[in-house]
N, C-alpha and C positions, 0 to 999 in steps of 0.2 A: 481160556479165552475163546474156542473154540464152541463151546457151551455158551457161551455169553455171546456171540455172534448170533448162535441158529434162533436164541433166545430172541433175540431185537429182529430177527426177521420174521419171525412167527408173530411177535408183539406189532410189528411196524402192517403187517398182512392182513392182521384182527382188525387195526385201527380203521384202514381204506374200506373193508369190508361193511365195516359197522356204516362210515356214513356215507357209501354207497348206497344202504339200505335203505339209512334216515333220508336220504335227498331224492331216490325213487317216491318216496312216501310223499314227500315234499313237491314232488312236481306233480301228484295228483290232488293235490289238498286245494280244494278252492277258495281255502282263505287266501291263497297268494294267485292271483289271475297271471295272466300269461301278455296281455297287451299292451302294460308298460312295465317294461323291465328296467326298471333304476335301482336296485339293488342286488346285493350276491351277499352269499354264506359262503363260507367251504372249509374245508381242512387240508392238510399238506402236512409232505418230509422234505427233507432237506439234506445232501450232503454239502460237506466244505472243506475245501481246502484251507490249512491254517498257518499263517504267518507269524510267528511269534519276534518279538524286537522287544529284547530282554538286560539287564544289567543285575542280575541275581548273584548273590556268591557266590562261591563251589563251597561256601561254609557259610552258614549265618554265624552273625559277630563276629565276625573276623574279617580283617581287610588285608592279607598278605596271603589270602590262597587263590586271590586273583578273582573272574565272574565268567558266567555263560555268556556266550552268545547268540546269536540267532535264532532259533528252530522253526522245526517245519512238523504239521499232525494233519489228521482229518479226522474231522468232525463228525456230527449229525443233529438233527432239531426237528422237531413236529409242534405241530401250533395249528389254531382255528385265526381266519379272519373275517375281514367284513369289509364291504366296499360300498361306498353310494354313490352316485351320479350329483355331481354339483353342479354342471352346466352340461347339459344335453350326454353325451356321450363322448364331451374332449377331455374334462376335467373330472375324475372320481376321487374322495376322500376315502384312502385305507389304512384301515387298524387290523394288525396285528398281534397275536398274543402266542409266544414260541417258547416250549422251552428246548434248552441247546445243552448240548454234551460236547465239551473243549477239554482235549486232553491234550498236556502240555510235553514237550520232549526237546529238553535242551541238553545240547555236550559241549564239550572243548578239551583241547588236547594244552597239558602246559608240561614247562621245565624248567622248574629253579630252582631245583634240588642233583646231585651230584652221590653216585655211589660205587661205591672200591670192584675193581673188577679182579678177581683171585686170578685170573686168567692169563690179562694182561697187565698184571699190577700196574693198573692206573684210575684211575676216575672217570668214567661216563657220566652222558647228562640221562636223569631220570625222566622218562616223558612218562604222564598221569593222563589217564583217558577220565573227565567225570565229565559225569551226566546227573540232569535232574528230570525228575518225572512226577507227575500229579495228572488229576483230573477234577475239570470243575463242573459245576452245572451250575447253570443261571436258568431264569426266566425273565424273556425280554421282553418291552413291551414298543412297538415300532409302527408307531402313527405318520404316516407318510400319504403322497398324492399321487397318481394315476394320470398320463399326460397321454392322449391317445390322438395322434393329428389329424391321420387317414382313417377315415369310416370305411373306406376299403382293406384295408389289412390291419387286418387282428393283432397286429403288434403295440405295445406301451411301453411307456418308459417309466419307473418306478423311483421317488425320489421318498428320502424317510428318513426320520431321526429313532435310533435306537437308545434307550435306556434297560440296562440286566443288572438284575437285583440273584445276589448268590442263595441257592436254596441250603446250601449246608456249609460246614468247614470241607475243604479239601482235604484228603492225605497228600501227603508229597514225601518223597524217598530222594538222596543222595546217594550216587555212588562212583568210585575208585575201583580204575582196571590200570594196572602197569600194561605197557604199551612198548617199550621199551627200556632196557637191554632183557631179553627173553629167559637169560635166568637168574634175575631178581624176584625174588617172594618176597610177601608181606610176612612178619613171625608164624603167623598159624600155616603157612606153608600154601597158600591160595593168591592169587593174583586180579583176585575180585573181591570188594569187600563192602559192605554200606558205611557211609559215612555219618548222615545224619536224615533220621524220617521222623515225620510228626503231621502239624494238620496247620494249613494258609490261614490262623485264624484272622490274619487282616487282610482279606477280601471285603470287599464294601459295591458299593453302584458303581458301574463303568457306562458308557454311553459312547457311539459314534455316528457317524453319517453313514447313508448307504445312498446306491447307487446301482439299480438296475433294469433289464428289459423283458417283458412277460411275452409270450407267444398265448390267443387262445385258439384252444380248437374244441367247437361245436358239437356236442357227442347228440345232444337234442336240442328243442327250443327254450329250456330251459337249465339244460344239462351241460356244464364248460369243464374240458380239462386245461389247467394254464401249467403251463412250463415259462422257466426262468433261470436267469443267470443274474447273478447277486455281485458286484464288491461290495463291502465292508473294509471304512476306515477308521481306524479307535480315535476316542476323544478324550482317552487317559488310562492309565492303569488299571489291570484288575484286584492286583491288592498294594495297601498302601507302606508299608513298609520299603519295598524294592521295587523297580519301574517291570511291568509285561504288559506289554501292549501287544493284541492282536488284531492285527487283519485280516480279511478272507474272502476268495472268491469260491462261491457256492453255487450249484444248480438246485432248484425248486422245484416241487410237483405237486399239483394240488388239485382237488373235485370241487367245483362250484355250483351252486344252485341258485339261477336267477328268480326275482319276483318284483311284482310293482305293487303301487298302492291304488290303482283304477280298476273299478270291477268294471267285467265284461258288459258290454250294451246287448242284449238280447234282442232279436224282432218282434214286434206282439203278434200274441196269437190270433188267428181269425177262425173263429166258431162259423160263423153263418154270413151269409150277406145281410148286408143292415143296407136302410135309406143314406146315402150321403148327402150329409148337410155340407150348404154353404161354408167353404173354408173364411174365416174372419180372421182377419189383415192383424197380426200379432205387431203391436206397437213397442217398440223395445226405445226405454228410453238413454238417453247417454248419462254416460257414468260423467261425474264432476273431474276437469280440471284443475288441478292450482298452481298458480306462480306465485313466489313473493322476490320481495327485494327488502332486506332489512339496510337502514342506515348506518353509517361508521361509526365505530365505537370509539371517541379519542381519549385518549388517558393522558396524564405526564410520565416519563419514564428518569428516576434521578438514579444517580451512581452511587452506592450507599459501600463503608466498609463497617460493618460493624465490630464492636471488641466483645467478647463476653467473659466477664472473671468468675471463675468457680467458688464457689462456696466451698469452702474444705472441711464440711458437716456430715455428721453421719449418724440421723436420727433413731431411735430406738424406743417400740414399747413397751411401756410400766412393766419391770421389775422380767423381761424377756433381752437377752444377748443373741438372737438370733436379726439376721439381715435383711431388711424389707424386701419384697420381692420385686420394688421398685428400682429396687439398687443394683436386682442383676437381669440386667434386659436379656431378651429373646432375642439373638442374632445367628445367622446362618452365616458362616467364612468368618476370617481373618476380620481383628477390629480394628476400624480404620477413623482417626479424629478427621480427615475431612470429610469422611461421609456425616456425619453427623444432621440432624435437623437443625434449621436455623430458628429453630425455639430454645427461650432460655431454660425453664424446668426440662424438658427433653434432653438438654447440654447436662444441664445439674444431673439428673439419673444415672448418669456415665459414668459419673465421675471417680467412680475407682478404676475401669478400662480406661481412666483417659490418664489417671496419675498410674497404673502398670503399665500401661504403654511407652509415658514417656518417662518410666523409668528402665525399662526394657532399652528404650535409645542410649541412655545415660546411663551406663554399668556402672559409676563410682560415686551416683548418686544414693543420701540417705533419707526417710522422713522417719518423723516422731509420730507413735499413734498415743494418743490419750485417751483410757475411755471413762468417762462419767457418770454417774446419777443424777437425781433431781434431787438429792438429800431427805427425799420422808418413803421412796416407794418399797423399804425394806425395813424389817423391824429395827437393826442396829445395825453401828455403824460399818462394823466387820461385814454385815452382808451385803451392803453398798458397795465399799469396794472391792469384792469379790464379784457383783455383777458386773460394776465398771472395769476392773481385768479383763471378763470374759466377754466381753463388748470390744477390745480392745485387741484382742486375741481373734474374733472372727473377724474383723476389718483386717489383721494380717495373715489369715488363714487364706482370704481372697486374694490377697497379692501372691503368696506361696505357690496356690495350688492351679487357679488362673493363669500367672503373668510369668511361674517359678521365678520369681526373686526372694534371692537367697534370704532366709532369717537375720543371720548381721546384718544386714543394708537396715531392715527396722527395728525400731527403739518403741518401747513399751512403757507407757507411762498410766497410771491412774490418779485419780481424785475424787472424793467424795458429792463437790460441785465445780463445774467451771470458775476457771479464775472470774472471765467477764461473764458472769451468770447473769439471766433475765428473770427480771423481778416476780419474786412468786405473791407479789400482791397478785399477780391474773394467776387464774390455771393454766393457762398458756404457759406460765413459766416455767412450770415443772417439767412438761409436752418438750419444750428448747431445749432442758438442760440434759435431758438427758440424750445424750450424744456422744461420740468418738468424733474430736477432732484432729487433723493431719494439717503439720506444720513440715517445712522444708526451708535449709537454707540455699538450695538452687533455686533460682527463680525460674529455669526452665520447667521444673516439676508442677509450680502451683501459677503458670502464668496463662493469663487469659486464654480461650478459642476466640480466633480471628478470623470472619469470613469478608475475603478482601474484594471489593470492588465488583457487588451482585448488583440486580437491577431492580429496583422498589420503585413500586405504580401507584399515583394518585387519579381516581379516575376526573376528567374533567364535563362529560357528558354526562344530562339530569335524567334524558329518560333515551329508549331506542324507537324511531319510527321508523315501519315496513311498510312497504307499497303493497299492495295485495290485489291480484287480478284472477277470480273464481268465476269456468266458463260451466255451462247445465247444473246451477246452483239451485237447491231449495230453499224457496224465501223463510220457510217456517222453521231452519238450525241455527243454533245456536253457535257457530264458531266461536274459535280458543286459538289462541297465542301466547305462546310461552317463551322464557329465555333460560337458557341450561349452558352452566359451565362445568364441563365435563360429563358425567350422567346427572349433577343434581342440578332441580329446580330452582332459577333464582327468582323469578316472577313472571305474572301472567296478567291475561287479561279478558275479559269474555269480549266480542265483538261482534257486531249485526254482518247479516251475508252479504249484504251490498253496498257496504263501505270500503273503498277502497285502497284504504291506509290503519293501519292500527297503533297508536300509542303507549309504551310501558313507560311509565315513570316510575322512579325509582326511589323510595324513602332509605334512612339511611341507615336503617340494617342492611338491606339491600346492596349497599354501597362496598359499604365493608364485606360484603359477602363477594362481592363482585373483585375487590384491589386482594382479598387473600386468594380470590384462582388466580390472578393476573400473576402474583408472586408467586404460586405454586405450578406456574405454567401449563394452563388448563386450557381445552378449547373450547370455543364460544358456540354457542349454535343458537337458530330460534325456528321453532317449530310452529306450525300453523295443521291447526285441528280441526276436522270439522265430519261429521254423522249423515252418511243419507241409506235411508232406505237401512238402518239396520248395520250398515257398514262402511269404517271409518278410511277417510281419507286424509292423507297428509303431506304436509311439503315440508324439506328442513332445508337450511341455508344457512350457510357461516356469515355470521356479521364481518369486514373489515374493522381491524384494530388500527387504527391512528394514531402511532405514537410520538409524542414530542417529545425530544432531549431538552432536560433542564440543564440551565447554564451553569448549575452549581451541584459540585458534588461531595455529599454530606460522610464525615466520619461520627461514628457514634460507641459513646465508653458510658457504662455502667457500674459503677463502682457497686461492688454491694458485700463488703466484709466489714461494715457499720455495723459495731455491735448492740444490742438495746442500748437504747437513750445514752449513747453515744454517737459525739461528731468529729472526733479528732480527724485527721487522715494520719492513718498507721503506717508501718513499715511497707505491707504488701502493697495499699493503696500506693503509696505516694512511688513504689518502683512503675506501677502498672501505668501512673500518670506523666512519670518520664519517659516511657517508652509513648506512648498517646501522643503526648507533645513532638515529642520530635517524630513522629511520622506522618502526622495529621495537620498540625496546628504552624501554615503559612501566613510569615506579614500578614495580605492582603484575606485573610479567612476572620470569620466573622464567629463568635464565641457564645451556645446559652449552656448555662448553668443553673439545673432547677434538683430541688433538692425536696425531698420527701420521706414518709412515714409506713408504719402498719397502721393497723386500728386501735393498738392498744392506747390506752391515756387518754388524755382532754385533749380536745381538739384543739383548742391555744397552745397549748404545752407544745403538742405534733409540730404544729403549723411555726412554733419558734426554733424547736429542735430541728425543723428541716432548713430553715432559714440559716440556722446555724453551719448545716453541713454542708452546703451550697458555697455560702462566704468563705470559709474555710479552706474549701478545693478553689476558690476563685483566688485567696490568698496566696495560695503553695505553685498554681499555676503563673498568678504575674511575675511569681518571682524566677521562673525559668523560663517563663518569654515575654519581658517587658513591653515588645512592640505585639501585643497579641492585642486586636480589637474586641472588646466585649461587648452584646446588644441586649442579652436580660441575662441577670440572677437574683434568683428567686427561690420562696418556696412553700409549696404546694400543702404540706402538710399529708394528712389521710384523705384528701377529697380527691383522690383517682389511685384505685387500689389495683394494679395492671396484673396483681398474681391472689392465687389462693388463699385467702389469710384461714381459712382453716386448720391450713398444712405449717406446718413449723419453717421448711424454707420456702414456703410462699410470705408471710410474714419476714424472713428476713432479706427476700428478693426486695422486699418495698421497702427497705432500709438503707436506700439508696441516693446518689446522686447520677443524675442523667449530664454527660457532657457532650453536645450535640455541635458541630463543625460545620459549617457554612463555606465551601471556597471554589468560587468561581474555575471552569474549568480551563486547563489551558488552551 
């Protein structure tokens, strides 16, 4: 230890030395001037004191030998930073890059054990001294700001978020000291002994706040030594298996070297006496002004709940049993069905986090996987259902190894083709059938996502007019006015310099571009552009948004487990519409019912099929709310294809019926 001490002071000595050297160098180097000082380098050490707040065992896997508590170590860290001036000399942005040496030292004293004393034949309590010991090292990274009030004293207040990423596995050692009664031994006749050593291999990212005040002092004009005092408060464990949280208050010391980006102004040289000419009158012209005032943007805002039913498909390519990469989204944390997007394919892509999840709620829930071919994508038939198995088998390799639900809970089924298979007069039919479908008789397992009572904008304004007042204008620019929700461009306009209103009107992509920010809660801005001399000017201003509550607020169901050219309403359908009915569907609400196709088949055919499916749910429905008001059913056929018909459940999203609620609010 002793060696390793002289070691870090002789290492810690090199380090000051070395950019002592570099920052002498640095303060004569005339790329960095000395006139404006808005920026710093520098390097630093660090000690700390260390707060450990711990619930670790005295044994992993075991829960009856009790845990540590508290400890207390000290530290040390070295790192480079960097500091800039973001308003004058109150406000600096500083980053940090450190790495830190945290050695951990926890003990506790326990007795719940009992041993024979030949002495006083009786039984004493055994008290156990353990301790744990490790050491970690991380590299932090601590982007924080610089608050300096008084230009008169060189004091800052330093505010920063830290995030430390572990550079290795830790070792860490257990160990057991009898404590008392003084002549108890372990068998090997010692009274100290290791319990358990190895390496934290779950250490992961920890991050916390900090919180401290810098002192500089002036060595030269570009030369700062800063001292400091640090807390540090954790924002979570350093490894994830048992909770260690550390906190720590540390002193700092570090070489800075200032520089700016303005070269020095030199006097010009004078050679000889020259004639002096008349000085002429330097005409400096003014820079442009601009105000605008953009007009209110009024929208309708209605109350919308929508239902969305899952599709319980799980598409597969030609003669492959592996999972689309569709099917396992990219998510960071814990998967949560309210987060969800309120798009319907975005819902469908879930859709196996959304049935482990809610079968994870539902412990004694079961479902059935089935998985299928297209019946020609294998030479015979043996090898059909043998990919249909293994199709069938990775849909519940993802609930297992994802959601861990247990293998009993799922049922395994194959077939050669779908009972309701899509017709292989299209090639699409082949594309559908081959699939893993999942059946459930819980309805909690296969029952719609429901996003209840969000706010959907129809815009009612045709275009935006701004006032526009531009003073030392050039008659010969072309000014620009544009309108942006969020950073994108929704529309523009070119406009003369000396008009002093501009017009966007809005066609209706525009429109629709404009009600998808308004529901994705975007803000509005319009910018007004304009060129003089080489160099651009601009003015931005937020339009007011104008919103009217409509008097009516809409629920909306989607049926869409319409198999091809099929209209019945089936079992799942007709639960999803009992549930619909009684929570949406009042006396005084007002009923459409529009019924539709894909692309596949004749357009008559479509346009009858969807008529079909429409009547059908309009049937099933009077018959569970007789005084329900109906205003259209209809049906649409393939002329508004609202999903992908490329994709297999784009086509059977549009195999739907839409039922849309009208009921005034109360």
């Amino acid at each position: 230890m002793k060696i390793l001490v002289t070691y870090n002071k002789i290492y810690a000595k090199r380090i000051i030395l070395f950019f002592y050297i570099l920052l002498l160098i640095l303060n004569n180097n005339p790329l960095f001037p000395s006139n404006h000082l808005e920026n710093r380098i520098g390097a630093g050490l660090s000690v700390k004191y260390l707060f450990h707040k711990s619930n670790i065992p005295c044994k992993w896997n075991t829960v009856d030998c009790g845990g540590f508590g508290n400890g207390y170590s000290f530290g040390y860290g070295a790192g480079f930073q960097y500091s800039y001036s973001l308003w004058e000399d109150i406000i600096w942005l500083d980053l940090r890059l450190n790495y830190n040496y945290v050695p951990v030292y926890l003990s506790t004293t326990t007795s719940k054990y009992e041993v024979y004393n030949p002495q006083t034949s009786g039984y004493e309590k055994l008290y156990l001294n353990s301790a744990f010991s490790s050491t970690m090292h991380f590299l932090n990274f601590e982007p924080g700001i610089l608050i300096h009030p008084f230009s008169s004293v060189p004091l800052k207040l330093r505010l920063s978020f830290d995030a430390g990423y572990p550079l290795s596995d830790a070792d860490y050692e257990t160990t057991e000291e009898i404590n008392s009664p003084k002549f108890f031994k372990y068998p090997d006749n010692t009274k100290k002994h290791t319990t358990q050593k190895g390496k934290l291999s779950m250490m992961g990212l920890n991050y916390g706040g900090i919180v401290g005040l810098l002192y500089d002092f002036e060595f030269t004009d570009n030369l700062y030594f800063q001292a400091g005092m640090n807390f540090e408060y954790p924002g979570g464990s350093s490894i994830y298996d048992a909770n260690l949280e550390t906190s720590s208050i540390g002193f700092s010391l570090s070489i800075q070297y200032a520089f700016g980006t303005e070269k020095e102004i030199k006097p010009p040289k004078i050679d000889s006496p020259k004639v002096v000419e008349p000085i002429k009158p330097v005409v400096v012209k003014k820079e442009p002004h601009i105000e605008i005032q953009p007009s209110q943007l009024e929208v309708m805002e209605t109350i919308v709940t929508q239902t969305y039913p899952v599709l319980p498909y799980i598409f597969f390519d030609s003669s492959s049993s592996e999972l689309k990469s569709r099917y396992i989204p990219s998510r960071s944390g814990t998967f949560d069905e309210k987060k969800l997007p309120n798009e319907t394919l975005k819902i469908y892509y879930s859709l196996l986090d959304i049935i482990g999840s809610r079968m994870k709620q539902n412990p004694q829930s079961e479902i059935t996987i089935t998985g299928m071919s297209d019946g020609r994508e294998l030479e015979t038939s043996e090898k059909r259902i043998d990919i249909a198995n293994k199709r069938a088998h990775s849909v519940a390799n993802y609930f297992i190894n994802n959601w861990q639900i247990e293998p009993k809970r799922l049922k395994l089924k194959t077939r050669e083709i779908p009972e309701l298979a899509t017709s292989t007069l299209y090639e699409e039919g082949y594309e559908e059938n081959r699939r893993v479908e999942i059946n459930s008789q819980e309805f909690e397992i296969l029952k719609p996502v429901i996003y209840s009572r969000f706010s959907e904008y129809e815009l009612i304004s045709q275009n935006l007019n701004t006032s526009v007042n531009i003073v030392n204008a050039d008659s010969n620019a072309d000014p620009k006015i544009m309108f942006f929700a969020g950073n994108d461009e929704i529309a523009s306009a070119v406009v003369g310099i000396k008009d002093t209103s501009a017009t966007i009107n809005f066609d209706d992509v525009q429109k629709k571009n404009i009600v998808r920010a308004l529901n994705n809660k975007k803000e509005f801005s319009v910018k007004y552009e304009y060129d003089f001399e080489g160099k651009k000017y601009e003015a931005v201003k937020n339009p007011y948004i104008k919103k009217n509550e409509n008097k009516f607020e809409i629920g909306r169901l989607n049926l869409i487990v319409f198999d091809f050219d099929k209209s019945e309403v089936n079992q799942l359908n007709s639960e999803m519409i009992k549930n619909f009915v009684a929570n949406s569907i009042e006396d005084n609400s007002k009923v459409d019912i529009i019924g539709s196709t894909d692309k596949l088949g004749e357009k008559d055919y479509n346009l009858q099929l969807s008529k079909s499916r429409a009547e059908n749910t309009f049937n099933f429905i009077k018959e569970i709310k007789p005084k329900a008001g109906f205003d259209k059913i209809k049906g649409i056929g393939d002329s508004n294809l609202l999903y992908d018909n490329l994709l297999p459940e784009g086509r059977f999203y549009c195999r739907t019926v839409l039922i849309e609620v009208t009921t005034p609010v109360k």
